[in-house]
TORFIGU-859181 format. One record per residue: residue number from 0; residue in one letter; x, y, z of N, C-alpha, C, O in turn. Coordinates in nm, 3 decimals. Example, Ala and Ser with C-alpha at 12.3 -4.5 7.8 and 13.67 -1.06 7.14 Angstrom:
REM TORFIGU-859181
+-----+------+---------+---------+---------+---------+---------+---------+---------+---------+---------+---------+---------+---------+
: seq : type :     npx :     npy :     npz :    capx :    capy :    capz :     cpx :     cpy :     cpz :     opx :     opy :     opz :
+-----+------+---------+---------+---------+---------+---------+---------+---------+---------+---------+---------+---------+---------+
:   0 :    a :   1.319 :  -0.569 :   0.780 :   1.230 :  -0.450 :   0.780 :   1.320 :  -0.330 :   0.780 :   1.424 :  -0.332 :   0.846 :
:   1 :    s :   1.285 :  -0.225 :   0.708 :   1.367 :  -0.106 :   0.714 :   1.290 :   0.003 :   0.787 :   1.341 :   0.114 :   0.804 :
+-----+------+---------+---------+---------+---------+---------+---------+---------+---------+---------+---------+---------+---------+
This chain:
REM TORFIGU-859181
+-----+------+---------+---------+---------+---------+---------+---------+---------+---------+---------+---------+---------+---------+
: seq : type :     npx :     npy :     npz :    capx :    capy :    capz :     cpx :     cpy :     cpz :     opx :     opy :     opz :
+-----+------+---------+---------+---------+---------+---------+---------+---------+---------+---------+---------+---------+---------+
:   0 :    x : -14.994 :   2.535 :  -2.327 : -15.073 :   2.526 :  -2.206 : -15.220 :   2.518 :  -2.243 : -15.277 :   2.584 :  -2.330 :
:   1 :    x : -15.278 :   2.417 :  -2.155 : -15.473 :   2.431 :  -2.160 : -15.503 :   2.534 :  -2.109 : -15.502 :   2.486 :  -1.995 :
:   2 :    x : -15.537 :   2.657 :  -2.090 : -15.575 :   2.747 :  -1.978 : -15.736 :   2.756 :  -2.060 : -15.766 :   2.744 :  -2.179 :
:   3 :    x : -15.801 :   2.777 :  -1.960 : -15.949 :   2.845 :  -1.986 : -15.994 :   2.927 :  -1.863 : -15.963 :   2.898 :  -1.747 :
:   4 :    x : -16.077 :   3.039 :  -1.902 : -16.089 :   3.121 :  -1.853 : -16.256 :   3.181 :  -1.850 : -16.311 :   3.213 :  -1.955 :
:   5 :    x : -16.320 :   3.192 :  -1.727 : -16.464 :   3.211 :  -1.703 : -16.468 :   3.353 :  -1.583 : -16.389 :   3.388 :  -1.494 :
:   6 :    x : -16.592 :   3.406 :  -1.629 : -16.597 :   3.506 :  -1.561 : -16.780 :   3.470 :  -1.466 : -16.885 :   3.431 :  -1.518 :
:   7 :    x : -16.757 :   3.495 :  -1.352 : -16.936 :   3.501 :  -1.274 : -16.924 :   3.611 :  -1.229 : -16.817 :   3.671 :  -1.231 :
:   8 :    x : -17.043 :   3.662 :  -1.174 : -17.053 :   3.796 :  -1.122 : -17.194 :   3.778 :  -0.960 : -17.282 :   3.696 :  -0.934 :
:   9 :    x : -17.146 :   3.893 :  -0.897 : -17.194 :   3.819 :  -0.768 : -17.344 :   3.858 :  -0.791 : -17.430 :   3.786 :  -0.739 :
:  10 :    x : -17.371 :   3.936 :  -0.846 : -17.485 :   3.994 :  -0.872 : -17.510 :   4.044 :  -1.056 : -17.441 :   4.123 :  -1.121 :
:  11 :    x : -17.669 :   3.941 :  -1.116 : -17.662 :   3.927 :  -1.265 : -17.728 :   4.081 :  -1.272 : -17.657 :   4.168 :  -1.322 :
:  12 :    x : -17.849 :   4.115 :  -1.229 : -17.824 :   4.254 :  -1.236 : -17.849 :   4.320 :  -1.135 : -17.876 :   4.268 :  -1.026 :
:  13 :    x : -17.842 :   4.463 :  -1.159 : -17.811 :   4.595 :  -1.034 : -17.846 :   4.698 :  -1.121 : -17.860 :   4.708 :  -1.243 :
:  14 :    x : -17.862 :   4.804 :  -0.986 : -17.921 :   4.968 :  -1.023 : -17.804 :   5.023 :  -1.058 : -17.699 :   5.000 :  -0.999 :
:  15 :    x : -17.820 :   5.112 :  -1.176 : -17.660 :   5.208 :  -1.183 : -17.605 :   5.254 :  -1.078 : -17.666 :   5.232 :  -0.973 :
:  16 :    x : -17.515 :   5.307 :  -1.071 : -17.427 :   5.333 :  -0.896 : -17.391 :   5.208 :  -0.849 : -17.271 :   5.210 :  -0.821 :
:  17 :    x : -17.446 :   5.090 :  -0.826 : -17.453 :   4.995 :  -0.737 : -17.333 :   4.928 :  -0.790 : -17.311 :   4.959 :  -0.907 :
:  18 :    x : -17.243 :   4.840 :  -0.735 : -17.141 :   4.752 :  -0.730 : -17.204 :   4.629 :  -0.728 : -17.320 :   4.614 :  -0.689 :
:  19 :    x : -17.100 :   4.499 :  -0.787 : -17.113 :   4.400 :  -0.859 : -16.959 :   4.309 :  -0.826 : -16.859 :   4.371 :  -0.862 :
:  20 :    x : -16.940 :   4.200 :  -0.776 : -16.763 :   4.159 :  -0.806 : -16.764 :   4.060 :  -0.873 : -16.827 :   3.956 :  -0.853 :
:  21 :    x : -16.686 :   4.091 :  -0.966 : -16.666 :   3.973 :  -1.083 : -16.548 :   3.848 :  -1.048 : -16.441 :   3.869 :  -0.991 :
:  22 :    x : -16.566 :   3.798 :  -1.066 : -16.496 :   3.635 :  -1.001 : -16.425 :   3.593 :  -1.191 : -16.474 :   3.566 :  -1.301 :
:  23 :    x : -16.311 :   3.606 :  -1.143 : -16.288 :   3.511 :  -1.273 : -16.181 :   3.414 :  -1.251 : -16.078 :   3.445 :  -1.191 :
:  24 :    x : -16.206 :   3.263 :  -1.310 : -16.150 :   3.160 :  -1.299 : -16.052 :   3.119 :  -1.371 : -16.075 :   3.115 :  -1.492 :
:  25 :    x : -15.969 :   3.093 :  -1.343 : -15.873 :   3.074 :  -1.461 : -15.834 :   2.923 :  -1.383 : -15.805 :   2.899 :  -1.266 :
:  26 :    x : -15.849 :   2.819 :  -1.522 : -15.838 :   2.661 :  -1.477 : -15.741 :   2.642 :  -1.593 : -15.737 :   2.702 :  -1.701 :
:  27 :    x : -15.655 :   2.535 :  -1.542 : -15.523 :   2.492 :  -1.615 : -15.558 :   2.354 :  -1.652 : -15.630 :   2.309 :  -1.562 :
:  28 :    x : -15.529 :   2.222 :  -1.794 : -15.626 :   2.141 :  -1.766 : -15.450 :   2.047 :  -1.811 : -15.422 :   1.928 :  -1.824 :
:  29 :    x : -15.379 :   2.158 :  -1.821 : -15.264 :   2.101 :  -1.857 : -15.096 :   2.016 :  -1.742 : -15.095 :   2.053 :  -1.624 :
:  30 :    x : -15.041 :   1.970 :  -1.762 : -14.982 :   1.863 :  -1.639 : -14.878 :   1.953 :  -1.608 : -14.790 :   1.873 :  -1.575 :
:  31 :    x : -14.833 :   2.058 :  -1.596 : -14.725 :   2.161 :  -1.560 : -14.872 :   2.328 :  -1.542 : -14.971 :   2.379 :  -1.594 :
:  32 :    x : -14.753 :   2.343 :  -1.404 : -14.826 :   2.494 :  -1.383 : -14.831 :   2.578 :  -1.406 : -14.770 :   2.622 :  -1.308 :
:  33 :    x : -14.861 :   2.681 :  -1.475 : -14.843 :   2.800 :  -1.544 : -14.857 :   2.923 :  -1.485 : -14.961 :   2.923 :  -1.418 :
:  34 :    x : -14.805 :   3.020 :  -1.480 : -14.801 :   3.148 :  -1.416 : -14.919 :   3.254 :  -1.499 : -14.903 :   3.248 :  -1.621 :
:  35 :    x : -14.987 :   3.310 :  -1.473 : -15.111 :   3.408 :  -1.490 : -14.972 :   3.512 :  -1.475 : -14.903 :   3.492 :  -1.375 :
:  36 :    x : -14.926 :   3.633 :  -1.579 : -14.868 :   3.748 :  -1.579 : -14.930 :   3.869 :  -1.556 : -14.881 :   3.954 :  -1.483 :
:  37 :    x : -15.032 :   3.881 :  -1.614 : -15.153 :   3.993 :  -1.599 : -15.283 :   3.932 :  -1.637 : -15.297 :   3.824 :  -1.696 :
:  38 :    x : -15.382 :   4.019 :  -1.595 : -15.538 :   3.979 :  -1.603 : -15.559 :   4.184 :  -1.662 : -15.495 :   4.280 :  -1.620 :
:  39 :    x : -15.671 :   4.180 :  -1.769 : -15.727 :   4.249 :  -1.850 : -15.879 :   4.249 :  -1.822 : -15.956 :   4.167 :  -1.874 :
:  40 :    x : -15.912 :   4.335 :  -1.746 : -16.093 :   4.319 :  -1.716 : -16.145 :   4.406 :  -1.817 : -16.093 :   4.514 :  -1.844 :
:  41 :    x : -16.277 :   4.348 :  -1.891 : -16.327 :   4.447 :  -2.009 : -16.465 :   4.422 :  -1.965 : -16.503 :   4.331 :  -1.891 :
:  42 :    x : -16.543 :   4.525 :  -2.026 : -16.690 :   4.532 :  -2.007 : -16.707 :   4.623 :  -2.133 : -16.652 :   4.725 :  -2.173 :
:  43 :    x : -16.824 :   4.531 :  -2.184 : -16.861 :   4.599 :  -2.312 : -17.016 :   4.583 :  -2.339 : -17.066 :   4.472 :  -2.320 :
:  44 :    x : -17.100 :   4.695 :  -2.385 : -17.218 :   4.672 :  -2.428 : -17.263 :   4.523 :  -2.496 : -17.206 :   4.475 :  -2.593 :
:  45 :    x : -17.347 :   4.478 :  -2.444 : -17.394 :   4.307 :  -2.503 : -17.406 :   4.336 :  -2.680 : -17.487 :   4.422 :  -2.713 :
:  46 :    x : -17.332 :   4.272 :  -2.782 : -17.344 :   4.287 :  -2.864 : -17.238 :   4.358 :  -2.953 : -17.241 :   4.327 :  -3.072 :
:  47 :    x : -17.125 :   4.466 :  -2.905 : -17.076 :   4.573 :  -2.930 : -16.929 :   4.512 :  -2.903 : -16.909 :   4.420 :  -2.824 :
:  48 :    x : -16.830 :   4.574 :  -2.978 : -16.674 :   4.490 :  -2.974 : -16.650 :   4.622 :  -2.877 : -16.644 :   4.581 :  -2.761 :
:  49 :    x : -16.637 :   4.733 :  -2.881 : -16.587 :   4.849 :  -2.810 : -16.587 :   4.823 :  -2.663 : -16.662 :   4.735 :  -2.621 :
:  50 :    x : -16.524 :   4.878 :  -2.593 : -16.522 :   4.897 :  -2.468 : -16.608 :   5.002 :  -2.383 : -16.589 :   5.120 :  -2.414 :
:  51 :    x : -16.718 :   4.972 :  -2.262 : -16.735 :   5.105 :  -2.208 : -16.724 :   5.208 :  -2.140 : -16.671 :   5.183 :  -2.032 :
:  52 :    x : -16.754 :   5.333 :  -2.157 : -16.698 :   5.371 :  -2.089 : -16.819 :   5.424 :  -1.954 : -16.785 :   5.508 :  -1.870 :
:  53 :    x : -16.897 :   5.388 :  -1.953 : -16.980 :   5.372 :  -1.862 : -16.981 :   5.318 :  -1.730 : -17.049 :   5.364 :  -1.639 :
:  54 :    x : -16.900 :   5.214 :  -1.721 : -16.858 :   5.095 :  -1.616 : -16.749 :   5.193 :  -1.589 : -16.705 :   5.277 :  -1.668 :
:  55 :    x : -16.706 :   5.169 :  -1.449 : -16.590 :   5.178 :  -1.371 : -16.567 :   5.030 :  -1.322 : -16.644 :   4.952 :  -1.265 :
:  56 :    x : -16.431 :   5.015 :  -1.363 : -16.341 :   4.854 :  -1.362 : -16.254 :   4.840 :  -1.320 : -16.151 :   4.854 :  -1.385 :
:  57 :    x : -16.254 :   4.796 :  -1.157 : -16.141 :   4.721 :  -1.074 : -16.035 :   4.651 :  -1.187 : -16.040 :   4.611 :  -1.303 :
:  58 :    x : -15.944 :   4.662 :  -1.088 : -15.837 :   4.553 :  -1.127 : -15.787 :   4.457 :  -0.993 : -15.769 :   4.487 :  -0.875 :
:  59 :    x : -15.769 :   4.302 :  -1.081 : -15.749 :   4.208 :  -0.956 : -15.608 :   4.259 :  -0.889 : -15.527 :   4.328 :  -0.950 :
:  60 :    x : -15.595 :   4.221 :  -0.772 : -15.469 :   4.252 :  -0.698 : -15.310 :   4.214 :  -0.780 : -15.265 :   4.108 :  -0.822 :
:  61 :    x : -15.252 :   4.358 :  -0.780 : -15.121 :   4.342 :  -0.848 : -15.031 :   4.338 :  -0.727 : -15.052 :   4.317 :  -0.608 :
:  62 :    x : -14.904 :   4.368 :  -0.809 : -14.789 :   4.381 :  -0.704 : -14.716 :   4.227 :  -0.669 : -14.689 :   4.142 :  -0.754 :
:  63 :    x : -14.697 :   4.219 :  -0.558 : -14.632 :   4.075 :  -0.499 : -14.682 :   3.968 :  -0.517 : -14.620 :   3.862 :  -0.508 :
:  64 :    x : -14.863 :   3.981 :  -0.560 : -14.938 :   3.830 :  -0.606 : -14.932 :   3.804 :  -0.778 : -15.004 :   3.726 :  -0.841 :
:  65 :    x : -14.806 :   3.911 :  -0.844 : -14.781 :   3.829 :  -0.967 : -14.651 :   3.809 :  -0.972 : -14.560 :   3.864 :  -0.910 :
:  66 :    x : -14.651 :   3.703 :  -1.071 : -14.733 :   3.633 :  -1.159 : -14.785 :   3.552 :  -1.059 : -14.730 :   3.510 :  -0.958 :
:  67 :    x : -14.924 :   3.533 :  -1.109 : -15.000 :   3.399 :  -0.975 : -14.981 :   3.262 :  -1.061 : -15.010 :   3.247 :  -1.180 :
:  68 :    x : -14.929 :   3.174 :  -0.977 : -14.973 :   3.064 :  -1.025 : -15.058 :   2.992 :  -1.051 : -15.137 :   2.993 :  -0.957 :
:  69 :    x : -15.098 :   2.910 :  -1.146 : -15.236 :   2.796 :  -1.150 : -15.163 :   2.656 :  -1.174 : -15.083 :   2.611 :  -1.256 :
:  70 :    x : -15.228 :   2.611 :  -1.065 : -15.151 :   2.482 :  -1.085 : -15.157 :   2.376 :  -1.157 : -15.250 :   2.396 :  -1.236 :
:  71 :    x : -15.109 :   2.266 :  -1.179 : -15.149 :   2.167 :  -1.303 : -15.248 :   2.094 :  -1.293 : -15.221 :   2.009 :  -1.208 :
:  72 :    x : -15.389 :   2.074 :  -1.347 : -15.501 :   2.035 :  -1.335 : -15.555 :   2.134 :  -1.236 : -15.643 :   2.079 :  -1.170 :
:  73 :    x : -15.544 :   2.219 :  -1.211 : -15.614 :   2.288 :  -1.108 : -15.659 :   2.439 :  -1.153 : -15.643 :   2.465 :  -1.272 :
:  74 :    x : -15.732 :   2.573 :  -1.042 : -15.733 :   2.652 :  -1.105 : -15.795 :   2.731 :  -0.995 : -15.874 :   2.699 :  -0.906 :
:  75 :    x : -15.714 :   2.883 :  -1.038 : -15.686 :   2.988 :  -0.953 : -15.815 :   3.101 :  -0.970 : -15.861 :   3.128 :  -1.080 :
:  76 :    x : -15.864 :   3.159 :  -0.848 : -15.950 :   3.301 :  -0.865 : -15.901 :   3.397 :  -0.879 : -15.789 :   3.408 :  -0.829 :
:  77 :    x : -15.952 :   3.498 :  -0.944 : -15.948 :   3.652 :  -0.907 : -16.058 :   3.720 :  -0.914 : -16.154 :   3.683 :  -0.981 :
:  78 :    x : -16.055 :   3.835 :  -0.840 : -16.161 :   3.938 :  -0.803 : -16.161 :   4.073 :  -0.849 : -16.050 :   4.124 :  -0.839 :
:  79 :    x : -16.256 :   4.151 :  -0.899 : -16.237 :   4.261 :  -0.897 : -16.404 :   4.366 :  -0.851 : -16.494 :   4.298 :  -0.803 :
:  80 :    x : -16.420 :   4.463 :  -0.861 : -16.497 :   4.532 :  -0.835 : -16.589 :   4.597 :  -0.980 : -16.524 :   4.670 :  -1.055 :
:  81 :    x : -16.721 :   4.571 :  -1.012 : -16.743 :   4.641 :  -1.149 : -16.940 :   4.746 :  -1.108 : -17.055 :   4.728 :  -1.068 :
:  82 :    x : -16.850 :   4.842 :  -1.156 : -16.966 :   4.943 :  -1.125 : -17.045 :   5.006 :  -1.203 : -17.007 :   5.122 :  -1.216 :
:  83 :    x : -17.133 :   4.984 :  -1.257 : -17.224 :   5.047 :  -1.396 : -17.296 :   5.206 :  -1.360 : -17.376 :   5.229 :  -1.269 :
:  84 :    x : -17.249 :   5.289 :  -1.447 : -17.296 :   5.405 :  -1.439 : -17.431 :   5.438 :  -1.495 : -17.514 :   5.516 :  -1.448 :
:  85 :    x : -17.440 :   5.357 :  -1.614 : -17.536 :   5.403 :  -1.717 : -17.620 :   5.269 :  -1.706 : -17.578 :   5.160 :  -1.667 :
:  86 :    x : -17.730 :   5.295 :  -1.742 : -17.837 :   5.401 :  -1.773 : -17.824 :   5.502 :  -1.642 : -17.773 :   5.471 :  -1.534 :
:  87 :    x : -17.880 :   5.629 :  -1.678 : -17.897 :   5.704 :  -1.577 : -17.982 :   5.769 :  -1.617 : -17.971 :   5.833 :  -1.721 :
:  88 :    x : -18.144 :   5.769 :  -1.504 : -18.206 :   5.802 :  -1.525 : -18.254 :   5.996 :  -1.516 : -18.158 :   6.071 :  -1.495 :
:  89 :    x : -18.350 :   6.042 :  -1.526 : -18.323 :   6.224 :  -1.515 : -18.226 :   6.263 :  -1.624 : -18.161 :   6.195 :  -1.703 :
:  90 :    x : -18.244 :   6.496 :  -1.588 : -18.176 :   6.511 :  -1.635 : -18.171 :   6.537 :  -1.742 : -18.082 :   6.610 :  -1.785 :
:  91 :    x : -18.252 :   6.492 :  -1.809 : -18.369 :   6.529 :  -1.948 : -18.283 :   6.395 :  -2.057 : -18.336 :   6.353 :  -2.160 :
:  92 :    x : -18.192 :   6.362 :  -2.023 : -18.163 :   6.228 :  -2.158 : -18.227 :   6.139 :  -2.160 : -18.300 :   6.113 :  -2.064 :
:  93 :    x : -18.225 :   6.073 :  -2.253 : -18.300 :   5.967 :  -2.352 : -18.246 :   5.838 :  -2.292 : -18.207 :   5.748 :  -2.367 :
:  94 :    x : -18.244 :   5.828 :  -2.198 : -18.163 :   5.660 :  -2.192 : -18.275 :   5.604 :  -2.170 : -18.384 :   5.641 :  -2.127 :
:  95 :    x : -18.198 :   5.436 :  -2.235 : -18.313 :   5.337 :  -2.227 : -18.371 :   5.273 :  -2.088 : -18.290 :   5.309 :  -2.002 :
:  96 :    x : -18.467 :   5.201 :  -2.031 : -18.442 :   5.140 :  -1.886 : -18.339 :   5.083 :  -1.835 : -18.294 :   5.103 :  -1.722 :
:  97 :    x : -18.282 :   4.985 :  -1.944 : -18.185 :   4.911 :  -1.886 : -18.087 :   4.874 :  -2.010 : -18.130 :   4.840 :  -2.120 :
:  98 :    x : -17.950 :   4.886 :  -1.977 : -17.850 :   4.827 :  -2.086 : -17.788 :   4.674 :  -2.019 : -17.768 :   4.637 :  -1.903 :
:  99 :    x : -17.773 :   4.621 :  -2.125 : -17.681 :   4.462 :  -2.061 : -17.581 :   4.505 :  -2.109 : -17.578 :   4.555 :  -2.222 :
: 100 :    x : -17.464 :   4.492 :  -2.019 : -17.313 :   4.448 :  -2.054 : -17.231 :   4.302 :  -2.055 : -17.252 :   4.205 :  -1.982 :
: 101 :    x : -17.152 :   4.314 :  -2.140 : -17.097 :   4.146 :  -2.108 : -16.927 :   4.213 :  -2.049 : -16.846 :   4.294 :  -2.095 :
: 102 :    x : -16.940 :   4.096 :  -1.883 : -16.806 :   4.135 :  -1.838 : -16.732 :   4.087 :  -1.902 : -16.798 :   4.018 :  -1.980 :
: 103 :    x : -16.620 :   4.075 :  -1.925 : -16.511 :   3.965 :  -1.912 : -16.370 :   4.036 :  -1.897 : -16.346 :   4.142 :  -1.838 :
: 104 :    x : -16.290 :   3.960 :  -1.958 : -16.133 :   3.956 :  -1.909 : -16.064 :   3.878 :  -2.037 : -16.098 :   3.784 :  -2.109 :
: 105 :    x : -15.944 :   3.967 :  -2.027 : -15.844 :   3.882 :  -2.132 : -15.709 :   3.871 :  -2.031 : -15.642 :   3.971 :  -2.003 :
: 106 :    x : -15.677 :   3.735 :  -1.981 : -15.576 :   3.640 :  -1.932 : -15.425 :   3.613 :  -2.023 : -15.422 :   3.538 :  -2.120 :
: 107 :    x : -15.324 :   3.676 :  -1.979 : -15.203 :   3.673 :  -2.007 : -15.114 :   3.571 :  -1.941 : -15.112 :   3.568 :  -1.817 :
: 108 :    x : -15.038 :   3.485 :  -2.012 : -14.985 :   3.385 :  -1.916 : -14.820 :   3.385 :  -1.980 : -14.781 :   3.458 :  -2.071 :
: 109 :    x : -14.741 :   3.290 :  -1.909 : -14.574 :   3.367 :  -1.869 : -14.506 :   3.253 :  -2.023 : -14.386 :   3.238 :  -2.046 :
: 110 :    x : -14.634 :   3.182 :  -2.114 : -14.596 :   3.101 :  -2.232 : -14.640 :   3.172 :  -2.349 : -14.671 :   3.110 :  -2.450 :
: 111 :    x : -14.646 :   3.319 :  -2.342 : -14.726 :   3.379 :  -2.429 : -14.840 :   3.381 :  -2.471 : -14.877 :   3.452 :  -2.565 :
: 112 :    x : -14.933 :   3.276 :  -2.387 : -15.098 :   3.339 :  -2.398 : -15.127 :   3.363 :  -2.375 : -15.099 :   3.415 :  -2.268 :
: 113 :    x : -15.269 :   3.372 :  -2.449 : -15.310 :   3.476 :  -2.452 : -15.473 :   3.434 :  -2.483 : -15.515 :   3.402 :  -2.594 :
: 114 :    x : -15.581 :   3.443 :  -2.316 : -15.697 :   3.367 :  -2.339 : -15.804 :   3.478 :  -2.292 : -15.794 :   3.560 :  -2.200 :
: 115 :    x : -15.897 :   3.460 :  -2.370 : -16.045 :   3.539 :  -2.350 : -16.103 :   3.479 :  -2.228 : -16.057 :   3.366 :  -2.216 :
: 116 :    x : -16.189 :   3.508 :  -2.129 : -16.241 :   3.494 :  -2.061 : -16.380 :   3.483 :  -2.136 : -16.402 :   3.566 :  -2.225 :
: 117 :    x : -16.491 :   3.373 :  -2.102 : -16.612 :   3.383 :  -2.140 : -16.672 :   3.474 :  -2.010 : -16.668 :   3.444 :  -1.890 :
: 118 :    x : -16.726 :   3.591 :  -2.071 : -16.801 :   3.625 :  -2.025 : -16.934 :   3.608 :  -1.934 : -16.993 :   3.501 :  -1.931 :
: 119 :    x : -16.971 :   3.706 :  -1.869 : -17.098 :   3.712 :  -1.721 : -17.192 :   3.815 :  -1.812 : -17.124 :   3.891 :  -1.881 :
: 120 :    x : -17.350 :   3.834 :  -1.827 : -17.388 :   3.905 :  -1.848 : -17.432 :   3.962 :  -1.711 : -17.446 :   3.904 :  -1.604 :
: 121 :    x : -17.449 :   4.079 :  -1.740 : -17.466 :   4.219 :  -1.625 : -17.601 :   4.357 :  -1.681 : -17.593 :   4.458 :  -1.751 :
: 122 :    x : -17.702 :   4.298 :  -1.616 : -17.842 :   4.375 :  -1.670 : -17.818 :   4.475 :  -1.551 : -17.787 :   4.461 :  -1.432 :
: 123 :    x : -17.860 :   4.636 :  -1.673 : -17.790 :   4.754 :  -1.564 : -17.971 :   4.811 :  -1.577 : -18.043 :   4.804 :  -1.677 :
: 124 :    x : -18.005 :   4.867 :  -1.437 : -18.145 :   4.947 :  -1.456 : -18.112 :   5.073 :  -1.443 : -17.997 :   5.118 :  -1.437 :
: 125 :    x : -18.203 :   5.125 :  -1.438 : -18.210 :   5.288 :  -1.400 : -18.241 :   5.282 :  -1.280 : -18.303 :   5.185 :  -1.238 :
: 126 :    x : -18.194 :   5.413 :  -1.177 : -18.216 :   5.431 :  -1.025 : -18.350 :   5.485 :  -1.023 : -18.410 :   5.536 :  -1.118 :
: 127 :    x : -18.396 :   5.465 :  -0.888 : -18.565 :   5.504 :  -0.912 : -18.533 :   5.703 :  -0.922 : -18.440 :   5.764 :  -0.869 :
: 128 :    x : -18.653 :   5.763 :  -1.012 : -18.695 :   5.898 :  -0.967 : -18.706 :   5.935 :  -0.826 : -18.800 :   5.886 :  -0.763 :
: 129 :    x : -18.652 :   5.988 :  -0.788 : -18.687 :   6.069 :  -0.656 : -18.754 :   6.194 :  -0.650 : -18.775 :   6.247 :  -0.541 :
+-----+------+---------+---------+---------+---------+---------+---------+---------+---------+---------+---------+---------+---------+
């Protein structure tokens, strides 16, 4: 199968606390339709292989909408919710103003692949002092 896989985000950056929904595309470029089995949302410091744990990370809708299909030459959305905790400002820690994360997603499909999502960058600030 062709599958490729892109991630946008509705908002490039936001204050910690604040919510963000990540859109990811999954396009088929191949002449038969392929079933999406699971979707894998990751967010990781820009630069850094680890995962964080800073973000709180939706997952796209399970249950009865899998496996979703993508059809042949065509190509399917999903949504999820992504919420950055950190930086956080106060409190007496050292955090920096702002961290970038790169969203993305790793795409499971029903032929055994297995595709990275290119990533959205996501610039996180600090909430104002009160």
């Amino acid at each position: 199968m062709a599958i490729t896989a892109a991630i946008a985000l509705s908002d490039a950056t936001l204050t910690s606390g604040m919510s963000a929904t990540a859109t990811l595309t999954v396009s088929n470029s191949a002449s038969a339709a392929v079933l999406v089995t699971g979707i894998q949302p990751t967010v990781t410091p820009a630069g850094l292989t680890s995962q964080s744990v800073a973000v709180a990370v939706g997952q796209p809708m399970w249950g009865a909408a899998f496996p979703q299909s993508v059809a042949a030459l065509g190509s399917t959305k999903f949504s999820w919710p992504v919420t950055p905790n950190a930086p956080t400002a106060g409190y007496g820690l050292a955090m920096p103003a702002t961290f970038v994360y790169d969203v993305g997603a790793t795409v499971y499909t029903n032929d055994g692949a297995i595709t990275t999502a290119t990533p959205a960058t996501l610039t996180v600030t600090n909430p104002p002092l009160t």
